[in-house]
Chimera marker file (.cmm) of the C-alpha trace (Angstrom):
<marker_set name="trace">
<marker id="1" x="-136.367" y="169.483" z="54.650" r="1" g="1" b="0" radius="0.5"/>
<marker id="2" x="-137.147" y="173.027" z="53.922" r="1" g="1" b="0" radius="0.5"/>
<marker id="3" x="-139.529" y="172.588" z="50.548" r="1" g="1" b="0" radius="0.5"/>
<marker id="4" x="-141.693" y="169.857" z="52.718" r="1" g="1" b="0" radius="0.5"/>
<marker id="5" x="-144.003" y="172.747" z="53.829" r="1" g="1" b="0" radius="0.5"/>
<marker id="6" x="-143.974" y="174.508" z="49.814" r="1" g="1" b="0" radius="0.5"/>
<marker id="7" x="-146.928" y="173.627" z="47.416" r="1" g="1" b="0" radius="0.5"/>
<marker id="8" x="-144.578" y="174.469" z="44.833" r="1" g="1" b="0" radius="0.5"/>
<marker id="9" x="-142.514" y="171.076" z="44.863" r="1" g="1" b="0" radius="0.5"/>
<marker id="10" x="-145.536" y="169.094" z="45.650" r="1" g="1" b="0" radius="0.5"/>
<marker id="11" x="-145.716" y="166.193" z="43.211" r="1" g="1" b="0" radius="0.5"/>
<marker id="12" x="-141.970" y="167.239" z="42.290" r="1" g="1" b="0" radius="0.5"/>
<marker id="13" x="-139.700" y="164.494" z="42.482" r="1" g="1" b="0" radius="0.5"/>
<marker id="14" x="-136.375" y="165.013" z="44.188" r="1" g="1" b="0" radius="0.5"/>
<marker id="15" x="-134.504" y="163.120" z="41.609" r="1" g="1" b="0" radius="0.5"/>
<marker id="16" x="-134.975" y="165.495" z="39.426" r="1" g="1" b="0" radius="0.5"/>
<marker id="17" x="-132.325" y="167.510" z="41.504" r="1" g="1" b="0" radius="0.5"/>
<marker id="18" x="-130.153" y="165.196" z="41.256" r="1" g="1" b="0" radius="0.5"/>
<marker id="19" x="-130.108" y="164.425" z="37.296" r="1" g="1" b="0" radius="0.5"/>
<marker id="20" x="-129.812" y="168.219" z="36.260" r="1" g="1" b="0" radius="0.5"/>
<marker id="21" x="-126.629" y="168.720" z="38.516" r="1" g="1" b="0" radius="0.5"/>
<marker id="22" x="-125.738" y="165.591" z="36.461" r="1" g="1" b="0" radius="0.5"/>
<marker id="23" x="-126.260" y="166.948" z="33.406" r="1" g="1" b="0" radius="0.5"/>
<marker id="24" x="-125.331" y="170.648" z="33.820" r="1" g="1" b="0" radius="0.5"/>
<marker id="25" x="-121.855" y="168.689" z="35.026" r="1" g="1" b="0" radius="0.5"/>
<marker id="26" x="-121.424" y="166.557" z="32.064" r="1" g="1" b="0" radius="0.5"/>
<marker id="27" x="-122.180" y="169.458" z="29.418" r="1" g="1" b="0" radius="0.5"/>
<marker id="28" x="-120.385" y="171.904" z="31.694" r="1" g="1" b="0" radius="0.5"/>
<marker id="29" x="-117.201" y="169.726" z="31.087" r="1" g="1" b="0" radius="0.5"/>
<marker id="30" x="-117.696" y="169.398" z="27.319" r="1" g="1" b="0" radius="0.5"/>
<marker id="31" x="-118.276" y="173.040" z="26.630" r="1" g="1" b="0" radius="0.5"/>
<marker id="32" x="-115.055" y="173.866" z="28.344" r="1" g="1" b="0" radius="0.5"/>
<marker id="33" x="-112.752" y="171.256" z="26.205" r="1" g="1" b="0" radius="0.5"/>
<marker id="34" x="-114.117" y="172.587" z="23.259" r="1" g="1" b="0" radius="0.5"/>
<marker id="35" x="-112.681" y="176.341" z="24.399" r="1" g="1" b="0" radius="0.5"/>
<marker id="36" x="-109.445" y="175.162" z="25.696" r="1" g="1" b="0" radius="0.5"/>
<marker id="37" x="-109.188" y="173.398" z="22.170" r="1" g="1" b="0" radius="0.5"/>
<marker id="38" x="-110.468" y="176.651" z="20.614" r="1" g="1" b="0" radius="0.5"/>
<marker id="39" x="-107.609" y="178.548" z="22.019" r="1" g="1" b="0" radius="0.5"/>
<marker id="40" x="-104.961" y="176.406" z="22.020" r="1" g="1" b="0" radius="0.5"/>
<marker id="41" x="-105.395" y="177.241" z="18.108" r="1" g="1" b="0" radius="0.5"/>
<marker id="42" x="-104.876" y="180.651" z="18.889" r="1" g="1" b="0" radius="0.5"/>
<marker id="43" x="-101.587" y="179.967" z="20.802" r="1" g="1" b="0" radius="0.5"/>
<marker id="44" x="-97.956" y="179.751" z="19.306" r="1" g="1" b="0" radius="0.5"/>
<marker id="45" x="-96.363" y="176.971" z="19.108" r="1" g="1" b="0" radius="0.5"/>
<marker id="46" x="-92.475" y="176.595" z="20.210" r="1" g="1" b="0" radius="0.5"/>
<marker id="47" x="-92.087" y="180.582" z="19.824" r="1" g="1" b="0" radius="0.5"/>
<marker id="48" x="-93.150" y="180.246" z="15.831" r="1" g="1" b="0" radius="0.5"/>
<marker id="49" x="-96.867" y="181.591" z="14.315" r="1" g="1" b="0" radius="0.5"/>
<marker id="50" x="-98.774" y="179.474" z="12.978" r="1" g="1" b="0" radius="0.5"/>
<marker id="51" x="-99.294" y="179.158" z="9.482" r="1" g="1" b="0" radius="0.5"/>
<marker id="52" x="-102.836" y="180.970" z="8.510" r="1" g="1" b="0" radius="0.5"/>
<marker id="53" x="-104.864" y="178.060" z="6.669" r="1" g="1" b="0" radius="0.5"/>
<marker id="54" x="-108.342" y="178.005" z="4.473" r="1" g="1" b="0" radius="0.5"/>
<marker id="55" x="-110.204" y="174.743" z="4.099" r="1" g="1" b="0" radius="0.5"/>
<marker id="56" x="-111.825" y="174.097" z="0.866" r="1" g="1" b="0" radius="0.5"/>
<marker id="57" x="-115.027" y="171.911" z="1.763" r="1" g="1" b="0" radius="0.5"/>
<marker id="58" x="-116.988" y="172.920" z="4.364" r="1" g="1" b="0" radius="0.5"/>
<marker id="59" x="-118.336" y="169.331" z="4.522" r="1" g="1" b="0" radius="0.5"/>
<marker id="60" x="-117.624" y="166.250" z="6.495" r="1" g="1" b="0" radius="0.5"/>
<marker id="61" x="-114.266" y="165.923" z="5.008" r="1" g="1" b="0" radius="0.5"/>
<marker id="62" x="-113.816" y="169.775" z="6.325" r="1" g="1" b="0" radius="0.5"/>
<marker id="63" x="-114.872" y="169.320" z="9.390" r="1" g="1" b="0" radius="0.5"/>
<marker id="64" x="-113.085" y="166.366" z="10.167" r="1" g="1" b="0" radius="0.5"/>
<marker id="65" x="-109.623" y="168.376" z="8.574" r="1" g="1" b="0" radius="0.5"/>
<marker id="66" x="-110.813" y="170.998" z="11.267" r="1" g="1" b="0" radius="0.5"/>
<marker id="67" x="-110.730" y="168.438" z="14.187" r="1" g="1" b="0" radius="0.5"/>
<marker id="68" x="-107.242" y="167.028" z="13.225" r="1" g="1" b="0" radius="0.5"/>
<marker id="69" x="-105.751" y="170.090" z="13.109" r="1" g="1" b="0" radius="0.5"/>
<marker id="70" x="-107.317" y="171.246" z="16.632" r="1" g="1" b="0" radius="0.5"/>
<marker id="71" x="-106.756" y="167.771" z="18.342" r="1" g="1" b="0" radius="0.5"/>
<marker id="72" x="-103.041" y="167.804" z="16.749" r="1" g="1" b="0" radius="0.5"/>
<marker id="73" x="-102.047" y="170.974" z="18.314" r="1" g="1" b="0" radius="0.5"/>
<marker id="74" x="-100.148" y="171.735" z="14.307" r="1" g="1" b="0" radius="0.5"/>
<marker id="75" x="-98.915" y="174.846" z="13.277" r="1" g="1" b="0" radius="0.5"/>
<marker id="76" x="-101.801" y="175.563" z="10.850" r="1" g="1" b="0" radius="0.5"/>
<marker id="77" x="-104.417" y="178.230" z="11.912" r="1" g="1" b="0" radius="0.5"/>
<marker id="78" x="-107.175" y="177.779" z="10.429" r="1" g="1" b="0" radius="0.5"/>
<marker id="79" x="-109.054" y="180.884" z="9.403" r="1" g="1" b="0" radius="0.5"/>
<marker id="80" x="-112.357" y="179.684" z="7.670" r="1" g="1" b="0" radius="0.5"/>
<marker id="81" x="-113.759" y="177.422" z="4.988" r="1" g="1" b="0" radius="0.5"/>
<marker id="82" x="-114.327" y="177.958" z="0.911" r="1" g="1" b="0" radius="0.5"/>
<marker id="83" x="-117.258" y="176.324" z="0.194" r="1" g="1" b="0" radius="0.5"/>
<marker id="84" x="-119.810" y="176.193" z="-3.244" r="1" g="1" b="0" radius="0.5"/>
<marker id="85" x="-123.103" y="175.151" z="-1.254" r="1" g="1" b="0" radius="0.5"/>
<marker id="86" x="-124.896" y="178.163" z="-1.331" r="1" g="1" b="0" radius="0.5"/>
<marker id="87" x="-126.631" y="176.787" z="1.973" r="1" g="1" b="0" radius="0.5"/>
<marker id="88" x="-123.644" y="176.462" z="3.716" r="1" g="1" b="0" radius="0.5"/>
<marker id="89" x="-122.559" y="180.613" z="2.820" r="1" g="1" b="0" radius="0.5"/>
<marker id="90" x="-122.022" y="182.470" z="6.587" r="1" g="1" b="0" radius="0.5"/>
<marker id="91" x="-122.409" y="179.105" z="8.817" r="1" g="1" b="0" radius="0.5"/>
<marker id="92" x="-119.815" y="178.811" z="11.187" r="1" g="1" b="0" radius="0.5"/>
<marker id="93" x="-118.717" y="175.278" z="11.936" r="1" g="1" b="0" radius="0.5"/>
<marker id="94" x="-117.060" y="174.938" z="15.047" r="1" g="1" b="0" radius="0.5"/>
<marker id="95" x="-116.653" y="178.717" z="15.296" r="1" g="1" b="0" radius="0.5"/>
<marker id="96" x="-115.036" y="178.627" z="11.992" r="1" g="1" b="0" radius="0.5"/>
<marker id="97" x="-117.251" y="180.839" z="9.329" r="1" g="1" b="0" radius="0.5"/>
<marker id="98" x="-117.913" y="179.543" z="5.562" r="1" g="1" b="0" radius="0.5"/>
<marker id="99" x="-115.978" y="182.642" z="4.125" r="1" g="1" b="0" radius="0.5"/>
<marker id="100" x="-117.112" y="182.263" z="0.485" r="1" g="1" b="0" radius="0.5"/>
<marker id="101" x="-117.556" y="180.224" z="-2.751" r="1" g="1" b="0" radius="0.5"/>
<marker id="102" x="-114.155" y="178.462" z="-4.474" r="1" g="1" b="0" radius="0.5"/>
<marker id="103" x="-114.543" y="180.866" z="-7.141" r="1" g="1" b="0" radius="0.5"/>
<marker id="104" x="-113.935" y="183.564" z="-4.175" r="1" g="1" b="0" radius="0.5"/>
<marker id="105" x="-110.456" y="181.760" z="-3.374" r="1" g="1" b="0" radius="0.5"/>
<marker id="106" x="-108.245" y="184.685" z="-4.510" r="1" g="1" b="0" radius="0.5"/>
<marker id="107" x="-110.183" y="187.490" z="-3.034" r="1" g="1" b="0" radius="0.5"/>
<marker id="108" x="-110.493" y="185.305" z="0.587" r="1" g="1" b="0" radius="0.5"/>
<marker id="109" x="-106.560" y="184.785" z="0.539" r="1" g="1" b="0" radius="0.5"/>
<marker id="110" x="-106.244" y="188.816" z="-0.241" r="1" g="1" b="0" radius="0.5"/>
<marker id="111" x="-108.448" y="189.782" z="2.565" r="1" g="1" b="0" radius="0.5"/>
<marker id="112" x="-107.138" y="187.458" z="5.552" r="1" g="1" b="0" radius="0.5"/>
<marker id="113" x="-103.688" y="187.903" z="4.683" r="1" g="1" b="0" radius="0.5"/>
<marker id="114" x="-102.941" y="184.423" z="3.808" r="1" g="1" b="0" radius="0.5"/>
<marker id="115" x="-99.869" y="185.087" z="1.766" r="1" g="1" b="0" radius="0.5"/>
<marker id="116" x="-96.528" y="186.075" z="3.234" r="1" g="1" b="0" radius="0.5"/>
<link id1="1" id2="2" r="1" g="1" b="0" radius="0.2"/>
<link id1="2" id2="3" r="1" g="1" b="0" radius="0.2"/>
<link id1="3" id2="4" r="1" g="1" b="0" radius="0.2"/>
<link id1="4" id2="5" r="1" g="1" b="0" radius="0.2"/>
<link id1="5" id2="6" r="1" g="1" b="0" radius="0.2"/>
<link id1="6" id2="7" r="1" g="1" b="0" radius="0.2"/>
<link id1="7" id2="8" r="1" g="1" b="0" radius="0.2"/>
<link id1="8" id2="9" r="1" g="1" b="0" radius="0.2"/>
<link id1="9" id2="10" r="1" g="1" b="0" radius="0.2"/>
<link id1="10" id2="11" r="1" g="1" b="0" radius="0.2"/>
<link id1="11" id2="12" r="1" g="1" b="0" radius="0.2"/>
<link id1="12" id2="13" r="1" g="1" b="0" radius="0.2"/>
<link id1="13" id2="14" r="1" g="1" b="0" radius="0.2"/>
<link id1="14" id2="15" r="1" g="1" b="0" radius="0.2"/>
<link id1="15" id2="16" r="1" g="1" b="0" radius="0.2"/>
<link id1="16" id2="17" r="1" g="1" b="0" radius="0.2"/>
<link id1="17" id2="18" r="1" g="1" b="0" radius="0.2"/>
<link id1="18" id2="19" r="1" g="1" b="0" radius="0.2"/>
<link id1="19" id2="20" r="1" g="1" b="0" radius="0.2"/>
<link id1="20" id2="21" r="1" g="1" b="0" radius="0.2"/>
<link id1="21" id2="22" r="1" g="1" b="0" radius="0.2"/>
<link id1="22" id2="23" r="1" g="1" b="0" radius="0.2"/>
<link id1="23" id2="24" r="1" g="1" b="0" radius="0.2"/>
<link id1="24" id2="25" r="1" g="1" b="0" radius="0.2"/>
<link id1="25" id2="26" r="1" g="1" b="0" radius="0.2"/>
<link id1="26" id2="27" r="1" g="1" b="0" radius="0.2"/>
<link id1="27" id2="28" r="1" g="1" b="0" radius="0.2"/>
<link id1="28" id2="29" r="1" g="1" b="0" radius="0.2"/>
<link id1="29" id2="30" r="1" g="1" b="0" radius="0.2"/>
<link id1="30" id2="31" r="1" g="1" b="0" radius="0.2"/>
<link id1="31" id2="32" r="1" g="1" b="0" radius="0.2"/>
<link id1="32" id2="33" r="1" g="1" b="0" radius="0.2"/>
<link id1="33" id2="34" r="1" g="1" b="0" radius="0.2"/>
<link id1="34" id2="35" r="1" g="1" b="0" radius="0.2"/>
<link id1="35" id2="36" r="1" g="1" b="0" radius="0.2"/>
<link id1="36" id2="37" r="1" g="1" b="0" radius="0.2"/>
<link id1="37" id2="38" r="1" g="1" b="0" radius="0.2"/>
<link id1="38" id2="39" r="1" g="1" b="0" radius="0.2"/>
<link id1="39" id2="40" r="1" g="1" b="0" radius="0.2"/>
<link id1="40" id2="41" r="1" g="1" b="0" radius="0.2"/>
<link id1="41" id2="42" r="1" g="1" b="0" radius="0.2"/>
<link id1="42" id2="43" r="1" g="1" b="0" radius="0.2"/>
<link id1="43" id2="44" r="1" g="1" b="0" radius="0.2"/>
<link id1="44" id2="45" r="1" g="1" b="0" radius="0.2"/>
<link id1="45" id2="46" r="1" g="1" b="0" radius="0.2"/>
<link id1="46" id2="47" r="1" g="1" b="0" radius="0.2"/>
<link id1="47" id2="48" r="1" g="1" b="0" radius="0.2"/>
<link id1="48" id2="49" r="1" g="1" b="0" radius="0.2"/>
<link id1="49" id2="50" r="1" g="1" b="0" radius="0.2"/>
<link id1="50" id2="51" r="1" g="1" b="0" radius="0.2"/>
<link id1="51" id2="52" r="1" g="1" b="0" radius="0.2"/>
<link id1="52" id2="53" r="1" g="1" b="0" radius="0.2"/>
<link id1="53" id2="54" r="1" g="1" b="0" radius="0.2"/>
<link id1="54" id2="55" r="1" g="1" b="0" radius="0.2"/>
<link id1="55" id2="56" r="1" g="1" b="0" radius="0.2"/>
<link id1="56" id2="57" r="1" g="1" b="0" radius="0.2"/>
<link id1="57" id2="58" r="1" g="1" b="0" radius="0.2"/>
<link id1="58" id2="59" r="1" g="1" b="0" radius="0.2"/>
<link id1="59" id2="60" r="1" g="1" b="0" radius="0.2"/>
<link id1="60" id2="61" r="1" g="1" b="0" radius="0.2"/>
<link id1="61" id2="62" r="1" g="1" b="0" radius="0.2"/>
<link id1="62" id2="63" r="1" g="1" b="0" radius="0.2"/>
<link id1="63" id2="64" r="1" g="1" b="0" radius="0.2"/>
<link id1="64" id2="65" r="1" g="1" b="0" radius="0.2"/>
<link id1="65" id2="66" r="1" g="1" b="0" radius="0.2"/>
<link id1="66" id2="67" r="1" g="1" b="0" radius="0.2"/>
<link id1="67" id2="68" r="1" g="1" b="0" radius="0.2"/>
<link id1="68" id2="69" r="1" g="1" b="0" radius="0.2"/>
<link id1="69" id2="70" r="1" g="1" b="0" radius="0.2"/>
<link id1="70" id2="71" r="1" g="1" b="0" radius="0.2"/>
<link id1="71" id2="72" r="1" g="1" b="0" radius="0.2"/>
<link id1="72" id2="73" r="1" g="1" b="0" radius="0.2"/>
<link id1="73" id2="74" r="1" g="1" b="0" radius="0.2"/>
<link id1="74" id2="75" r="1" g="1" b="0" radius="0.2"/>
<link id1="75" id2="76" r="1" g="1" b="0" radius="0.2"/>
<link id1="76" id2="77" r="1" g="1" b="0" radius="0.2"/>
<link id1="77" id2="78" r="1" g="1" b="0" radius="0.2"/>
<link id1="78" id2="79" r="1" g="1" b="0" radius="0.2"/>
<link id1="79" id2="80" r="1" g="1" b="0" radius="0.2"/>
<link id1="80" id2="81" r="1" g="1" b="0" radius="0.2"/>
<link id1="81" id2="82" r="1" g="1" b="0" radius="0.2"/>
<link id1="82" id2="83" r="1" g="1" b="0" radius="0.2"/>
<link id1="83" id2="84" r="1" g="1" b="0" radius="0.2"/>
<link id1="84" id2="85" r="1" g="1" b="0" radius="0.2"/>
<link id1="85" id2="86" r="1" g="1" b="0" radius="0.2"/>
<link id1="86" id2="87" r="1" g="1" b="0" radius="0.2"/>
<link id1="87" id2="88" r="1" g="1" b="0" radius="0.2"/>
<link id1="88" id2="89" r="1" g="1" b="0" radius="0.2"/>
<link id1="89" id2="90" r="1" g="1" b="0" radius="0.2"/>
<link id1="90" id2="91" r="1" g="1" b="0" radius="0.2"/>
<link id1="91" id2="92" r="1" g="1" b="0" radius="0.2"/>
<link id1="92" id2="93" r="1" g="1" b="0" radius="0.2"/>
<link id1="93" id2="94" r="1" g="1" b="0" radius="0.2"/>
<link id1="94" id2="95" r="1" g="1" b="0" radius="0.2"/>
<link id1="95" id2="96" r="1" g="1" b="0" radius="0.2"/>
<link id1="96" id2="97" r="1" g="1" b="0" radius="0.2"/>
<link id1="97" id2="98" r="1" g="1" b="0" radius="0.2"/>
<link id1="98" id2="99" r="1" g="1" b="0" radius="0.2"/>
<link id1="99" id2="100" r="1" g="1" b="0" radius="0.2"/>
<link id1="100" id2="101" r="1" g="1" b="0" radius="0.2"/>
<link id1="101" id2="102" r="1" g="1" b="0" radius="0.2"/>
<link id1="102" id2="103" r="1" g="1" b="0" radius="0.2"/>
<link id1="103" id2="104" r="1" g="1" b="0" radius="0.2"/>
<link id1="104" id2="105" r="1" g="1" b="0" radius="0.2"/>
<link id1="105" id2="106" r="1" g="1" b="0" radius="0.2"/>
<link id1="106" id2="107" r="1" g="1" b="0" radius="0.2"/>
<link id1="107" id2="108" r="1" g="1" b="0" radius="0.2"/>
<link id1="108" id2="109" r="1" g="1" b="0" radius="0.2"/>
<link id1="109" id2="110" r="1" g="1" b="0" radius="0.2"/>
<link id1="110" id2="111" r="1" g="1" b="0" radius="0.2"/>
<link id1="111" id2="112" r="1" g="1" b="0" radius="0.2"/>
<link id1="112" id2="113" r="1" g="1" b="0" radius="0.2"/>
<link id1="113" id2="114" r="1" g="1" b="0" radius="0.2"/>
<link id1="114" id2="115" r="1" g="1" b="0" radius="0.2"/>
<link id1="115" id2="116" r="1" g="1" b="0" radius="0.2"/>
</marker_set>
């Protein structure tokens, strides 16, 4: 082997090798379903645009509105989350940003076009 002669993996086991590729694999794969479910968002559907959606709730409920809509493949687009937990202001949630407070509704709609 060419490290048998290197201090530097003395005491190293060779496993360890082994269970990184593992890992690096098995995260590798996830990382990349999350982006192709990312931009199949971005992506028309059957020639028409997608409808341009805000969530109110950047909670559980939220999030779990978020994954239906990307797992679905549906014509909504969803542009961000309304949200009163001041906490929660400017967190992105799977690459989705909290946009602003419910109060903010109006002002959110003006500025990302949600109206036709």
């Amino acid at each position: 082997m060419i490290f048998s002669d290197q201090q530097f993996f003395k005491g190293f086991p060779r496993s360890v090798f082994f269970i990184s590729y593992f890992l690096i694999f098995i995260f590798q794969r996830r990382v990349s379903f999350r982006q192709e479910n990312y931009l199949n968002l971005l992506k028309k559907e059957n020639g028409m645009e997608k409808e341009k959606t805000l969530i109110v709730g950047a909670g559980d409920a939220g999030e779990q509105i978020l994954r239906s809509i990307i797992s679905a493949n549906s014509f909504y687009l969803p542009v961000g989350f309304a949200d009163d937990n001041t906490a929660k202001q400017g967190v992105a949630i799977h690459g989705l940003r909290v946009l602003g407070k419910i109060i903010d509704i109006p002002k959110i709609v003006e500025e990302n076009q949600l109206k036709d």
